[in-house]
C-alpha positions as CSV (number, residue, x, y, z in Angstrom):
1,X,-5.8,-16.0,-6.6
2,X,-3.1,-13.6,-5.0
3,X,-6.6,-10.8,-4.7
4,X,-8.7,-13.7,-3.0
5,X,-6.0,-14.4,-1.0
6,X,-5.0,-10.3,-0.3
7,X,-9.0,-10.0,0.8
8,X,-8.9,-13.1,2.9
9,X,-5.8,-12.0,4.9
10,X,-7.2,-8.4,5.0
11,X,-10.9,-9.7,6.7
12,X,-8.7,-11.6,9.1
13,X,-6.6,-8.6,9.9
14,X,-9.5,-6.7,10.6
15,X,-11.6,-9.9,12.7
16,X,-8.0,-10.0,14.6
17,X,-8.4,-6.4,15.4
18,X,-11.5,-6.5,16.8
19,X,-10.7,-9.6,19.3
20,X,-7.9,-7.5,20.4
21,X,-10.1,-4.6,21.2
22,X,-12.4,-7.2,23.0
23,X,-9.7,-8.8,25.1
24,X,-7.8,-6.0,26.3
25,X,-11.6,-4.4,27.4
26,X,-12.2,-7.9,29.3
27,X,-8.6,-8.0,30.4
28,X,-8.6,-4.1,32.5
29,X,-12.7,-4.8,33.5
30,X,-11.6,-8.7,35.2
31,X,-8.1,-6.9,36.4
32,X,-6.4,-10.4,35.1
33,X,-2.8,-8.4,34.5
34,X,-3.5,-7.3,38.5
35,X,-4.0,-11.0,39.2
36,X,-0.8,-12.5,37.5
37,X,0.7,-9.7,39.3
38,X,-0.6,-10.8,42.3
39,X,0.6,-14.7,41.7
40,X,4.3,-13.3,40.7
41,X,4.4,-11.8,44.4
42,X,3.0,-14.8,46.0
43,X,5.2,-16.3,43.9
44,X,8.3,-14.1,45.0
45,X,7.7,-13.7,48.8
46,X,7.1,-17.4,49.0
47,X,3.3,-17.0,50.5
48,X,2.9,-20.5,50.7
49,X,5.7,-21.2,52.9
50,X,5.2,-18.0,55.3
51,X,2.1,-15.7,54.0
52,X,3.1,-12.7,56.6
53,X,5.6,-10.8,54.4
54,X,3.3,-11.2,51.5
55,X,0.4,-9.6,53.6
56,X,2.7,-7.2,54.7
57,X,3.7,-6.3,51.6
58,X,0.0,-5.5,49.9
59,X,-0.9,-3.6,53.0
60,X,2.3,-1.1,52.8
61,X,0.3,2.4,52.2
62,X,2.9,2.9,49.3
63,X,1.0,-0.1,47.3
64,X,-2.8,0.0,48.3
65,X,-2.8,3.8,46.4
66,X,-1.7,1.6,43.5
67,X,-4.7,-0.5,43.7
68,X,-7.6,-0.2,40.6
69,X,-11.1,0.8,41.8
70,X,-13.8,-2.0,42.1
71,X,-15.5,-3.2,39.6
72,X,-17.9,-5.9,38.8
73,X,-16.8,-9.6,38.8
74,X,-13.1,-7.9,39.0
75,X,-10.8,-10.7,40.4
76,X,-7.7,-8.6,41.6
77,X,-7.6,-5.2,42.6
78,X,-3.8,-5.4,42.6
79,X,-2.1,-3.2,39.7
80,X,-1.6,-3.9,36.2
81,X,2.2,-2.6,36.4
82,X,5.0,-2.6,39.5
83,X,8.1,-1.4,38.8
84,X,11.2,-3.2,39.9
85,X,12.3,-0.1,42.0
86,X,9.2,-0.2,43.4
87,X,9.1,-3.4,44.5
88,X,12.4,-3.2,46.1
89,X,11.5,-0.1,48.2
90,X,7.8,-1.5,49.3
91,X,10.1,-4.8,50.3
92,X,12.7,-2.8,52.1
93,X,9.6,-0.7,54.1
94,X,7.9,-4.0,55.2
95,X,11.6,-6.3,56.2
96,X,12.9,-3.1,58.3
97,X,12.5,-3.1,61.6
98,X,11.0,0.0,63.3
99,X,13.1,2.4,65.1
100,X,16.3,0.5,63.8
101,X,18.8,2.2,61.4
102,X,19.0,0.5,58.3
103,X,22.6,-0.2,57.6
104,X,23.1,-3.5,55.7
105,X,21.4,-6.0,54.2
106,X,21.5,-8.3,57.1
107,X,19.3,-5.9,58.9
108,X,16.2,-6.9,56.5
109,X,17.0,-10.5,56.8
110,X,17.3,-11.1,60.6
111,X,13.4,-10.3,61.2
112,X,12.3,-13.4,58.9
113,X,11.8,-16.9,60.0
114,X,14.7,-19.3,60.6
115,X,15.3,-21.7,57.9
116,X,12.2,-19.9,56.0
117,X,12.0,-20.3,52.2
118,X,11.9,-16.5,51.9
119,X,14.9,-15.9,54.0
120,X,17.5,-18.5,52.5
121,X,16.4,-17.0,48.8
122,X,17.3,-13.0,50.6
123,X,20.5,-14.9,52.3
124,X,21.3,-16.5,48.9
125,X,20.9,-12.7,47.2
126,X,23.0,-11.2,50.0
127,X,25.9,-13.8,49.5
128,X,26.0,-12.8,45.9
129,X,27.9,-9.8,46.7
130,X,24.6,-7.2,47.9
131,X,26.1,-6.5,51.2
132,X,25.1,-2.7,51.5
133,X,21.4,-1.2,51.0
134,X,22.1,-0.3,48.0
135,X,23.4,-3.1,46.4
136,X,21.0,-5.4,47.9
137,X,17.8,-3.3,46.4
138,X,19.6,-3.9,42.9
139,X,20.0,-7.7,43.5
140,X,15.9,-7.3,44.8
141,X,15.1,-5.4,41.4
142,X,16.6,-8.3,39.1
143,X,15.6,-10.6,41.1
144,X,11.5,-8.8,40.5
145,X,12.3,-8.9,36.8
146,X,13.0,-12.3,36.5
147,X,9.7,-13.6,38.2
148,X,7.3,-11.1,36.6
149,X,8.8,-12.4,33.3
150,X,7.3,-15.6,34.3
151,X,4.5,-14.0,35.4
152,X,4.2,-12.3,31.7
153,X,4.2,-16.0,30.4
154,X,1.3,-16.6,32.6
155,X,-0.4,-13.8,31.0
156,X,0.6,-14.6,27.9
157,X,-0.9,-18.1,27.8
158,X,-4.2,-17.4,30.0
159,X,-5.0,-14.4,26.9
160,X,-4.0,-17.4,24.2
161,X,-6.9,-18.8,25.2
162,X,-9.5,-16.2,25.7
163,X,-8.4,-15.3,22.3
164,X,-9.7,-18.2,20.9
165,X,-12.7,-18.2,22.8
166,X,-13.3,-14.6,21.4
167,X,-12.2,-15.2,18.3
168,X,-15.3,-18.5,18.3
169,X,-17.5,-15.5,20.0
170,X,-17.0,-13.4,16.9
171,X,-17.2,-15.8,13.9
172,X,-20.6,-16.9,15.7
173,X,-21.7,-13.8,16.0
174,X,-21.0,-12.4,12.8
175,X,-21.3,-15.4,11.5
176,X,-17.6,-14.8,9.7
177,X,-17.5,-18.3,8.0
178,X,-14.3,-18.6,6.2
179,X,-15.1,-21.5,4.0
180,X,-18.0,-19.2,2.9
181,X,-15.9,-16.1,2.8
182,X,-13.2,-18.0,0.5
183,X,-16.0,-18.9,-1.9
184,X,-17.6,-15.4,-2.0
185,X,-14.5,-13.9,-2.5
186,X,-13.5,-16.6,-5.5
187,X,-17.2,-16.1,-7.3
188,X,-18.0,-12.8,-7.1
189,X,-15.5,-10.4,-8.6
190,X,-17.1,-7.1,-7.6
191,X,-16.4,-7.9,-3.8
192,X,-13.0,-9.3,-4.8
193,X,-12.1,-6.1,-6.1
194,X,-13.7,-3.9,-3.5
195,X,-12.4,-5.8,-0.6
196,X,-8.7,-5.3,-2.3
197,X,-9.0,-1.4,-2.9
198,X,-10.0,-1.2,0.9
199,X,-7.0,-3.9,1.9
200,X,-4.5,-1.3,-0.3
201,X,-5.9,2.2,1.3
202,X,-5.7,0.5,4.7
203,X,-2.1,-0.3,4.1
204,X,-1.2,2.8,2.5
205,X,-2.7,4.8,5.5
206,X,-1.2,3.0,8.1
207,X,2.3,2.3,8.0
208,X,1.8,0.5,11.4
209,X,-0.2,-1.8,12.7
210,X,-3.0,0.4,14.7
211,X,-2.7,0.8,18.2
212,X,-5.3,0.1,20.1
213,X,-6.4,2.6,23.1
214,X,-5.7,1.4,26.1
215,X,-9.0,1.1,28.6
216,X,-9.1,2.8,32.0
217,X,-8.7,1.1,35.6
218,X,-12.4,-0.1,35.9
219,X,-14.5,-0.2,33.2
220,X,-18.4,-1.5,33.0
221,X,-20.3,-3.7,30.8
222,X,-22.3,-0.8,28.8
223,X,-18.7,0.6,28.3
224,X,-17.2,-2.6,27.1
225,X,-20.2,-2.2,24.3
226,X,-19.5,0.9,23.4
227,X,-15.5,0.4,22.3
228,X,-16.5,-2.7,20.6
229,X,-19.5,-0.8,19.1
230,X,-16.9,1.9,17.9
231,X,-14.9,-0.7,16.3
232,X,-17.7,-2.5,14.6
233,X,-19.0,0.4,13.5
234,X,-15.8,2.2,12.0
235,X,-15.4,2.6,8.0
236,X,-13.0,0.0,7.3
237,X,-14.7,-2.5,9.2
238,X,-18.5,-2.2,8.5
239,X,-17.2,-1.7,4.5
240,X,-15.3,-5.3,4.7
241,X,-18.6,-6.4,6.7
242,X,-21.1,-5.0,3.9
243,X,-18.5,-6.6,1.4
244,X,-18.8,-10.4,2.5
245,X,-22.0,-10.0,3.5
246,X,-21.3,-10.8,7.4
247,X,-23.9,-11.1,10.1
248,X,-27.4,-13.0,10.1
249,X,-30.1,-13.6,7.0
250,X,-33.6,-14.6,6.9
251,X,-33.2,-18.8,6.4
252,X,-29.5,-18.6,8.0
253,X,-31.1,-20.7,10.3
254,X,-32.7,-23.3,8.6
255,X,-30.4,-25.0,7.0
256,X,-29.6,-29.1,7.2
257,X,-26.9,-30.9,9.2
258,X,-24.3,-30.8,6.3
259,X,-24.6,-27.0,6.2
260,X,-24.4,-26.4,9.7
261,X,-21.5,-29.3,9.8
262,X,-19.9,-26.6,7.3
263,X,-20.5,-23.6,9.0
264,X,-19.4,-24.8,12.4
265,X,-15.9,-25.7,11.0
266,X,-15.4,-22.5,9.2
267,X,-16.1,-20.7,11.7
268,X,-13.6,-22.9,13.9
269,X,-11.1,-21.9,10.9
270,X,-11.8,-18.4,11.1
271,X,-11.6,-18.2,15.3
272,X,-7.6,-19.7,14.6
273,X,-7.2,-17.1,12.2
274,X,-8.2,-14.5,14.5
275,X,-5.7,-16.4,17.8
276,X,-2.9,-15.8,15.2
277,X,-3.1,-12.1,16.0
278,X,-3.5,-8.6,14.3
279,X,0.8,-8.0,13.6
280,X,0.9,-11.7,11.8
281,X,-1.8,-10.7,9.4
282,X,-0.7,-7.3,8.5
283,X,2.6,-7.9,8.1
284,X,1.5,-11.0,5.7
285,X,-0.9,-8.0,4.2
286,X,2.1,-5.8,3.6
287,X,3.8,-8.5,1.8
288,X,1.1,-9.1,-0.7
289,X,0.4,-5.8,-1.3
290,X,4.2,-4.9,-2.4
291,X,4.7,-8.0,-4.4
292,X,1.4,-7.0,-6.2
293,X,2.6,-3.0,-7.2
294,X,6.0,-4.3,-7.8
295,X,4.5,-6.7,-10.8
296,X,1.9,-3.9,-11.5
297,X,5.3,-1.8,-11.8
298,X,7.4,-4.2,-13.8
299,X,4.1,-4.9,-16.2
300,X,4.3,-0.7,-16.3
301,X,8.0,-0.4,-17.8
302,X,8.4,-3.2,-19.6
303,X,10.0,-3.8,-22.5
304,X,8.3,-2.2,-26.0
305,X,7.0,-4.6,-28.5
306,X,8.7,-3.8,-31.5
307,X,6.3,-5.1,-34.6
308,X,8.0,-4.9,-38.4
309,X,5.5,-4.1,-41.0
310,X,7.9,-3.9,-43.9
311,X,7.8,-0.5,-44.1
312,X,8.6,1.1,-40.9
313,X,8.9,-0.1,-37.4
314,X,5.8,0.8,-34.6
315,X,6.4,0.5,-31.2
316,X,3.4,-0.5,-28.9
């Protein structure tokens, strides 16, 4: 049971792999970190209540050389990454008035609105002790970090579910049934075996979770097919494949209600497997794989049987 389970956790690993190659291709090509970037500044320099700052702001020379190049069906051009320093010297460039020395904080704060949201949060940040430039750019740079956190959580939950969505995309596709994978693997102890040798070498030659590369600015469709081509195609990956006998047969098709009733759901199993993420499955896979040499160990050194013939004493 511990090998079924050691192969089933190791296929997962691998499916969770793959959907992270997937998402972080669709994530650079749609620009969606840009676009919770984007929302976190609307969100800072209150756009809703007084959109001029915020205009300001993404037409400072500074941050249009920061924008990505276009792409296809991109939704933000804004940058995947601001840094908090950054953001408080682009702020700084827009508030100041021109031709005016810059000498305290209340000099970036006079130019807004009366009674504006934007202003009484800058007043607020001013009052906490940021009189000078300098301490007022520090109050701007926590202040950034706390709202792109929220921004991260954004992120965070928009990718939950396009990982599930993937992770559907590529049981279908592969048709990665995990009801049907759990009884291949507990039938047919040739791929039992196989799939546990590869599970063991993959640990043993990675003592961290693989990194994935990280895809440039603007990225294409035929490009988005060619890292997930590389993926597919790599040793580990098309040997688990070949092992569980993934992908579309002949008759796969034609098969009654029940069946497809079957398939649907493990396929619905095997797309929450893969939302669980790559680090939850190979640090499960780690575990398995030590408990198993630490009984093949134990099993190893043992105690010898002593048998008494009478005679003399043999030790097996």
């Amino acid at each position: 049971m511990l090998e079924v389970i050691a192969g089933m956790v190791f296929t997962f690993l691998l499916l969770s792999l793959l959907g992270t190659t997937i998402n972080e291709l669709l994530s650079s090509w749609r620009g969606w970190r840009g676009y919770y970037l984007e929302e976190g500044l609307k969100r800072l320099l209150e756009y809703k209540d007084n959109p001029d700052v915020f205009e300001r702001f993404m037409k400072h020379p500074y941050f249009r050389q920061l924008f990505q190049y276009k792409a296809p069906l991109r939704i933000s051009r804004v940058p995947s990454y601001l840094s908090n320093a950054n953001f408080a010297n682009i702020l700084t460039g827009v508030l100041k008035k021109k031709g005016k020395a810059l000498e305290s904080a209340k000099d970036l704060i006079e130019g807004l609105p009366e009674g504006s949201n934007l202003r009484e949060v800058l007043e607020h940040l001013e009052s906490e002790g940021a009189e000078s430039v300098e301490d007022f750019k520090n109050r701007l740079q926590s202040w950034f970090d706390d709202i792109m956190w929220q921004a991260s959580g954004w992120y965070k939950r928009h990718m939950q579910l396009v990982t599930l969505l993937v992770g559907l995309g590529i049981a279908a596709g592969l048709n990665a049934d995990a009801i049907q994978m759990y009884r291949h693997l507990t039938t047919n102890v040739a791929a039992r075996e196989q799939l546990n040798l590869l599970a063991e070498a993959f640990v043993q030659n990675n003592p961290e979770l693989p990194r994935q590369l990280a895809p440039g600015d603007s990225l294409s469709i035929e490009q988005i097919r060619t890292g997930v081509r590389e993926f597919v195609e790599s040793d580990d990956f098309s040997n688990m494949s070949n092992i569980l006998g993934l992908g579309w047969q002949p008759g796969d098709l034609s098969v009654g209600a029940e069946d497809w009733t079957i398939r649907i759901f493990g396929w619905l199993l095997t797309a929450l497997a893969i939302s669980l993420g790559a680090p939850f499955w190979f640090d499960i896979l780690k575990k398995i794989i030590n408990i198993r040499s630490s009984g093949n160990e134990e099993s190893r050194n043992g105690p010898a049987v002593v048998i008494n013939t009478g005679n003399a004493e043999t030790k097996e």
